[in-house]
C-alpha positions as a Markdown table, in Angstrom:
| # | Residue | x | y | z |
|---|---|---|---|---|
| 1 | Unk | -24.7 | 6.4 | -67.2 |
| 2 | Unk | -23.8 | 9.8 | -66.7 |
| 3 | Unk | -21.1 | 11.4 | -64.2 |
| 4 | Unk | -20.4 | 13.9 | -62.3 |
| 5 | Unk | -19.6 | 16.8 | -63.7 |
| 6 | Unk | -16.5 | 19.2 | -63.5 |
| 7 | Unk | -16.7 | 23.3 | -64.0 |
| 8 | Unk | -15.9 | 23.9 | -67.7 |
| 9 | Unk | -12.4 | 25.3 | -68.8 |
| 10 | Unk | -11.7 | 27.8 | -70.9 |
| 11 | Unk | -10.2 | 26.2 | -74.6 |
| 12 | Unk | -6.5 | 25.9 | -74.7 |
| 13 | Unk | -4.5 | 25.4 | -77.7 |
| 14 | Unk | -1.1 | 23.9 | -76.6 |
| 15 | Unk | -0.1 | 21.1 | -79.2 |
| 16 | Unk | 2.7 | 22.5 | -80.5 |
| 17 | Unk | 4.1 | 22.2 | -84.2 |
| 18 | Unk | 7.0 | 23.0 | -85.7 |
| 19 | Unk | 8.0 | 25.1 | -88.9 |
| 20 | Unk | 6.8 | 22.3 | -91.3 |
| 21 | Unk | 3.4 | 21.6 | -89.4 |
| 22 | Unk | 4.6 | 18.5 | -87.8 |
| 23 | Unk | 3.4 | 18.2 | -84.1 |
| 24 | Unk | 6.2 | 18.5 | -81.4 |
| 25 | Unk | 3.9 | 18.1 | -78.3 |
| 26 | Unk | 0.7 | 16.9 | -78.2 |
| 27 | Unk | -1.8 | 18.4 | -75.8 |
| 28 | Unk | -2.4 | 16.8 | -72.4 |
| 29 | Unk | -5.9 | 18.0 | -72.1 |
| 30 | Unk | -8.4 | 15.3 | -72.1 |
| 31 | Unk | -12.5 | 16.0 | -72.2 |
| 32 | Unk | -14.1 | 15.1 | -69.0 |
| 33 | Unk | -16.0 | 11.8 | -69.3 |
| 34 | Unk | -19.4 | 11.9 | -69.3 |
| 35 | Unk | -20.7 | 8.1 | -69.2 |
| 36 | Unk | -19.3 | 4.8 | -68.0 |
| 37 | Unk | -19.8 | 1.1 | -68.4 |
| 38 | Unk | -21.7 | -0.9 | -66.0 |
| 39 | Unk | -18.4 | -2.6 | -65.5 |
| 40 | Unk | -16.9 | 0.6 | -64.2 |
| 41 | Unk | -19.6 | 1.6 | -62.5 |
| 42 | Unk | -19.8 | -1.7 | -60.5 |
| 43 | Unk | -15.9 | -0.8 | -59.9 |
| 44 | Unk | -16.7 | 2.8 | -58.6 |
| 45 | Unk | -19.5 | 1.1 | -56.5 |
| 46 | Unk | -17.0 | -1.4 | -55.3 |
| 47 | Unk | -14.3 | 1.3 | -54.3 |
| 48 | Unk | -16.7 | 3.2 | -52.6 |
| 49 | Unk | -18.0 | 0.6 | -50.2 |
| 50 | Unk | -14.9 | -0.5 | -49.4 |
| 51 | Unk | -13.6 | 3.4 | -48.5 |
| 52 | Unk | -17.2 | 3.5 | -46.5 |
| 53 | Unk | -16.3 | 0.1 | -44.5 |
| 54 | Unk | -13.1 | 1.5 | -44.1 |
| 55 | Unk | -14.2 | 4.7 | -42.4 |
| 56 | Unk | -16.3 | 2.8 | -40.5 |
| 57 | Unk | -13.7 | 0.5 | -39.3 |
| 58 | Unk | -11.5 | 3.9 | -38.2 |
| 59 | Unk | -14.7 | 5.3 | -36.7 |
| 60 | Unk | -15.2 | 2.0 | -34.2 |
| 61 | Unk | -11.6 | 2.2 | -34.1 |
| 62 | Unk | -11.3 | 5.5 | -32.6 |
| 63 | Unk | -14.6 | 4.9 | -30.4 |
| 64 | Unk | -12.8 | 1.6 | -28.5 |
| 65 | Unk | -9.5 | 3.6 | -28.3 |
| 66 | Unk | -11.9 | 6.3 | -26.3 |
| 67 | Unk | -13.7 | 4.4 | -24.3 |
| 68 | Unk | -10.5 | 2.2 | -23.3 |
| 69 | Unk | -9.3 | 5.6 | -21.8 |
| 70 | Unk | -12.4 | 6.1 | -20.3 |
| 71 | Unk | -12.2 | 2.9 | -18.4 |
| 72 | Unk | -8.4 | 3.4 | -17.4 |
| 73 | Unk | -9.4 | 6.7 | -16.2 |
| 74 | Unk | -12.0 | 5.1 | -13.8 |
| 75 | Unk | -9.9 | 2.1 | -12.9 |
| 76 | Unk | -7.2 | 5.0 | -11.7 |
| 77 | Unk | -9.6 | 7.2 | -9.9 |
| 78 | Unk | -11.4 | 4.0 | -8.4 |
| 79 | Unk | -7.8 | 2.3 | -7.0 |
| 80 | Unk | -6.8 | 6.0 | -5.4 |
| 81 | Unk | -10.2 | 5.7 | -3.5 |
| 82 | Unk | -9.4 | 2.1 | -3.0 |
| 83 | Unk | -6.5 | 2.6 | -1.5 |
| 84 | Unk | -8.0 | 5.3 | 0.8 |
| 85 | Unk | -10.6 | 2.4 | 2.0 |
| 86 | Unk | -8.1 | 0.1 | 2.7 |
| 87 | Unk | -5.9 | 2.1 | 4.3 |
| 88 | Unk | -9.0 | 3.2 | 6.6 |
| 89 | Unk | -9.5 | 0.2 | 7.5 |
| 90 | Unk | -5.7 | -1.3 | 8.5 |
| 91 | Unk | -5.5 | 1.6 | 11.2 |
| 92 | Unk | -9.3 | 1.1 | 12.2 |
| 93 | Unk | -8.2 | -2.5 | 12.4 |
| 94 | Unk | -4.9 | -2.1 | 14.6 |
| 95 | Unk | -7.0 | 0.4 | 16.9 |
| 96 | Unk | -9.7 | -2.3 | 17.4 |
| 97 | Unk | -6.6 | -5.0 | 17.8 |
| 98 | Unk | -5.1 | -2.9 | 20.5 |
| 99 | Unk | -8.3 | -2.3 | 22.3 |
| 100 | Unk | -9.1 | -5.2 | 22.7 |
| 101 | Unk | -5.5 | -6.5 | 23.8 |
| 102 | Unk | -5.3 | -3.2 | 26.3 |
| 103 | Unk | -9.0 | -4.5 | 27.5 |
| 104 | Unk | -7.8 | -8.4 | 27.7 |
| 105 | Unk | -4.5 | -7.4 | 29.7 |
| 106 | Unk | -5.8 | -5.3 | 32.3 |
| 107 | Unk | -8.1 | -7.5 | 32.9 |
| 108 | Unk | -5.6 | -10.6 | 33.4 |
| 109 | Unk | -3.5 | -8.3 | 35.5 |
| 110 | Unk | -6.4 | -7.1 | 37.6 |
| 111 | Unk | -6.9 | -10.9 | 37.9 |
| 112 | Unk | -2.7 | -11.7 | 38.6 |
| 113 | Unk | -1.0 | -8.4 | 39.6 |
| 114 | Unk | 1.9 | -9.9 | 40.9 |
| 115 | Unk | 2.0 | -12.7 | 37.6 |
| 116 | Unk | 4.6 | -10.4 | 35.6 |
| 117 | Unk | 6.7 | -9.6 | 38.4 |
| 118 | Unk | 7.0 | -13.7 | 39.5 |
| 119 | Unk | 7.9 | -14.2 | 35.4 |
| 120 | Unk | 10.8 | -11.4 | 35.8 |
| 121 | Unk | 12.1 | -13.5 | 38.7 |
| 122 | Unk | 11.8 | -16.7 | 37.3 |
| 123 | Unk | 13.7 | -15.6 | 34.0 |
| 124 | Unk | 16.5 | -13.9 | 35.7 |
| 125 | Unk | 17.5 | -15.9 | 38.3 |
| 126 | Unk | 20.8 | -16.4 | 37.1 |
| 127 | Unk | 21.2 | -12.7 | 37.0 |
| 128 | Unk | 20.3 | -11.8 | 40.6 |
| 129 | Unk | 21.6 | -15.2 | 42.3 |
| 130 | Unk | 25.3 | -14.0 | 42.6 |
| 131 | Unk | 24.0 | -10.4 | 44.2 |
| 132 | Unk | 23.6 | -10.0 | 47.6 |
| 133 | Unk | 21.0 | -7.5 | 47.7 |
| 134 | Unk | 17.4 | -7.0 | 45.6 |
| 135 | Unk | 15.6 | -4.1 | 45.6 |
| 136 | Unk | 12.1 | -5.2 | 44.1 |
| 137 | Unk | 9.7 | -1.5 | 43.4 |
| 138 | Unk | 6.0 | -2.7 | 43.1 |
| 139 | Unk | 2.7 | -1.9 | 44.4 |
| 140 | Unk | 0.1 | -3.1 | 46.6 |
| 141 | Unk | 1.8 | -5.7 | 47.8 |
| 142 | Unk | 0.9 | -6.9 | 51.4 |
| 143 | Unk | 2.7 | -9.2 | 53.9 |
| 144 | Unk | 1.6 | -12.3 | 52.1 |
| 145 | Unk | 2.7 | -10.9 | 48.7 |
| 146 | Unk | 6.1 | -10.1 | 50.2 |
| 147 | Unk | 6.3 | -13.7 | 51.2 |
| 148 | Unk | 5.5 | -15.2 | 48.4 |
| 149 | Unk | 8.2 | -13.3 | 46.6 |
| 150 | Unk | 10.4 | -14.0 | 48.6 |
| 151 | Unk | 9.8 | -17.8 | 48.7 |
| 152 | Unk | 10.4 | -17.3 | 44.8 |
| 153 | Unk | 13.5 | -15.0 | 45.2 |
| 154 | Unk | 14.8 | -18.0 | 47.1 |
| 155 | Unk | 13.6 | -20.8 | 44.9 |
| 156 | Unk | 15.3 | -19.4 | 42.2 |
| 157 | Unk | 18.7 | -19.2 | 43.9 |
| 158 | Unk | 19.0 | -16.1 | 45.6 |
| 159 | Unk | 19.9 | -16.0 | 49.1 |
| 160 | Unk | 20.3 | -12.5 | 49.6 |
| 161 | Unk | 18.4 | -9.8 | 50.7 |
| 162 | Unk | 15.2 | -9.0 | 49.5 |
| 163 | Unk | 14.2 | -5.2 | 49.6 |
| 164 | Unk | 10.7 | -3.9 | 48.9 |
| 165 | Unk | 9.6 | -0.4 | 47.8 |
| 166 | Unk | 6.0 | 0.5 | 47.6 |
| 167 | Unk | 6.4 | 3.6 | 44.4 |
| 168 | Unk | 5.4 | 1.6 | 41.3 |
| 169 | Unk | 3.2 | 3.4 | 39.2 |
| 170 | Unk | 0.8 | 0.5 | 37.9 |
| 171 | Unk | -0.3 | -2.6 | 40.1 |
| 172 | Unk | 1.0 | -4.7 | 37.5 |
| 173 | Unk | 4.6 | -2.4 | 36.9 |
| 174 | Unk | 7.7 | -3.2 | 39.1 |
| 175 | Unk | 11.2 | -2.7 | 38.8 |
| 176 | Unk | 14.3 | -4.9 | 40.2 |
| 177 | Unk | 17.4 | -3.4 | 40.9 |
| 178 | Unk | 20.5 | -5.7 | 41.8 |
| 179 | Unk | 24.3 | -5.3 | 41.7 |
| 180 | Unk | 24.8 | -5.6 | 38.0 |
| 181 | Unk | 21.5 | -4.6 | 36.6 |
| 182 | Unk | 18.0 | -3.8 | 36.4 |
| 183 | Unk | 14.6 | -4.6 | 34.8 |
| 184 | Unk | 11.6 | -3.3 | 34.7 |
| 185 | Unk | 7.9 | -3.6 | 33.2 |
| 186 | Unk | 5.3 | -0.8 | 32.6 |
| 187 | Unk | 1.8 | -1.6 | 31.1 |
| 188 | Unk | 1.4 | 1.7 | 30.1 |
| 189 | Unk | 5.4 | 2.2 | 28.1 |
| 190 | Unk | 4.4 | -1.5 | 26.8 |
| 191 | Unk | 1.3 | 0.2 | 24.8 |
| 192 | Unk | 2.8 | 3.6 | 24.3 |
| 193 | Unk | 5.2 | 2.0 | 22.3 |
| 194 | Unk | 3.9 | -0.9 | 21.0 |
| 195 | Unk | 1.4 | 2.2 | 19.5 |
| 196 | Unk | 4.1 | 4.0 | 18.4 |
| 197 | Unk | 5.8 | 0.4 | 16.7 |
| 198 | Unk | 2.1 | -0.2 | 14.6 |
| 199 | Unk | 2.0 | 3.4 | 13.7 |
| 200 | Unk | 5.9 | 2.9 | 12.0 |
| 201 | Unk | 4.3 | -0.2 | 10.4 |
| 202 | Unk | 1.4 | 1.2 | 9.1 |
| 203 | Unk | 3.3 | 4.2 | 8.0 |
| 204 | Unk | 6.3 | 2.4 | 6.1 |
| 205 | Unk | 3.5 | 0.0 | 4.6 |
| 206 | Unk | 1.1 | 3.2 | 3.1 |
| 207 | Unk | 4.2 | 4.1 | 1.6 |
| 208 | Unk | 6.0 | 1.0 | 0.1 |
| 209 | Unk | 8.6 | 0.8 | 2.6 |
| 210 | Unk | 10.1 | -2.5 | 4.3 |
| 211 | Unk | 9.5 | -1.5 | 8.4 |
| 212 | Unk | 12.4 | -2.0 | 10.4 |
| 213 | Unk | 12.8 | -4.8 | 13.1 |
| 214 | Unk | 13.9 | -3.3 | 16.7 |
| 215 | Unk | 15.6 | -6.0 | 19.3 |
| 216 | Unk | 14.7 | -5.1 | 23.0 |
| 217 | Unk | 17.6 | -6.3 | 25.8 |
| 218 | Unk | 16.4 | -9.4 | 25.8 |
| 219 | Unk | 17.2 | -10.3 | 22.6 |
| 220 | Unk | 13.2 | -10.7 | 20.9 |
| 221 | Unk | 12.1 | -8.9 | 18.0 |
| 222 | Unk | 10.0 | -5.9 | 18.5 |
């Protein structure tokens, strides 16, 4: 079987001999081979499939290493837009949770308007019981109201006297004022900062930070 064959060199004469014609060097050039066995030729054939399947393994190699970018690439762009979706939808959520509690509460305190005020009394009657005077700010109360209070003023150990001013801002908003203190409620500074406190929250949690805990006088978590 015949081989390739390689470009013809010119001849070259370089065994070398010395002064009594015996050879010092013999010549490195060999002739080109021109057939082979069909042992070495199932050899060749061998070596060559095997550097094919080789190729071919580096070729699929290369492909999966590209298309495993690919998909990271996609993955990365898709959990950025993720992200934007989810985020999207924890403040759509906390606005629909706060509508609805601003819709539920006005409508229990256009049901019991005096209801926070009587709790306030209630929970600090051993502030006010010692003082002889309370000054209670609310709104729209009438004569019955006023009784009422005071019946609960008086139930809850104060004796003193019982003051009422008509400026509150809200039906549901009042303020006491005694000796040694004062308290106060406000729908409307309840939701302007309980906004406020799930816009911190939703903040510090888009960015991977723990939200603080504030403590109101009272001594609950807020």
């Amino acid at each position: 079987m015949s081989a390739h064959h390689t470009a013809p060199r010119p001849f070259v004469f370089d065994t070398e001999f010395d002064a009594d014609g015996r050879v010092v060097q013999q010549s490195e050039w060999q002739p080109p081979k021109r057939s082979y066995s069909p042992a070495e030729v199932e050899a060749m054939l061998a070596e060559a499939r095997l550097e094919a399947r080789q190729q071919a393994l580096n070729e699929v190699e290369a492909l999966r290493a590209n298309a495993l970018s690919v998909v990271a690439q996609t993955i990365a762009e898709a959990s950025h837009q993720l992200g934007g979706v989810v985020e999207q939808h924890r403040q759509e959520s906390a606005a629909l949770s706060m509508a609805c509690a601003k819709a539920l509460s006005s409508a229990a305190f256009d049901l019991f308007p005096r209801r926070p005020l009587e709790a306030a009394i209630e929970q600090l009657a051993e502030e006010i019981d010692a003082s002889p005077r309370l000054v209670i700010r609310a709104r729209d109360l009438d004569a019955e109201g006023r009784h009422q209070i005071e019946q609960l003023c008086q139930q809850a150990g104060f004796s003193g006297l019982v003051v009422f001013r008509d400026d509150a801002s809200h039906p549901a908003a009042f303020s006491l004022e005694w000796t040694d203190g004062r308290a106060g409620f406000d729908p409307f500074e309840v939701e302007t900062r309980l906004r406020e406190r799930i816009g911190t929250v939703l903040d510090a949690t888009q960015n991977n930070v723990s939200p603080q805990t504030y403590t109101t006088t009272d001594g609950s978590a807020f």
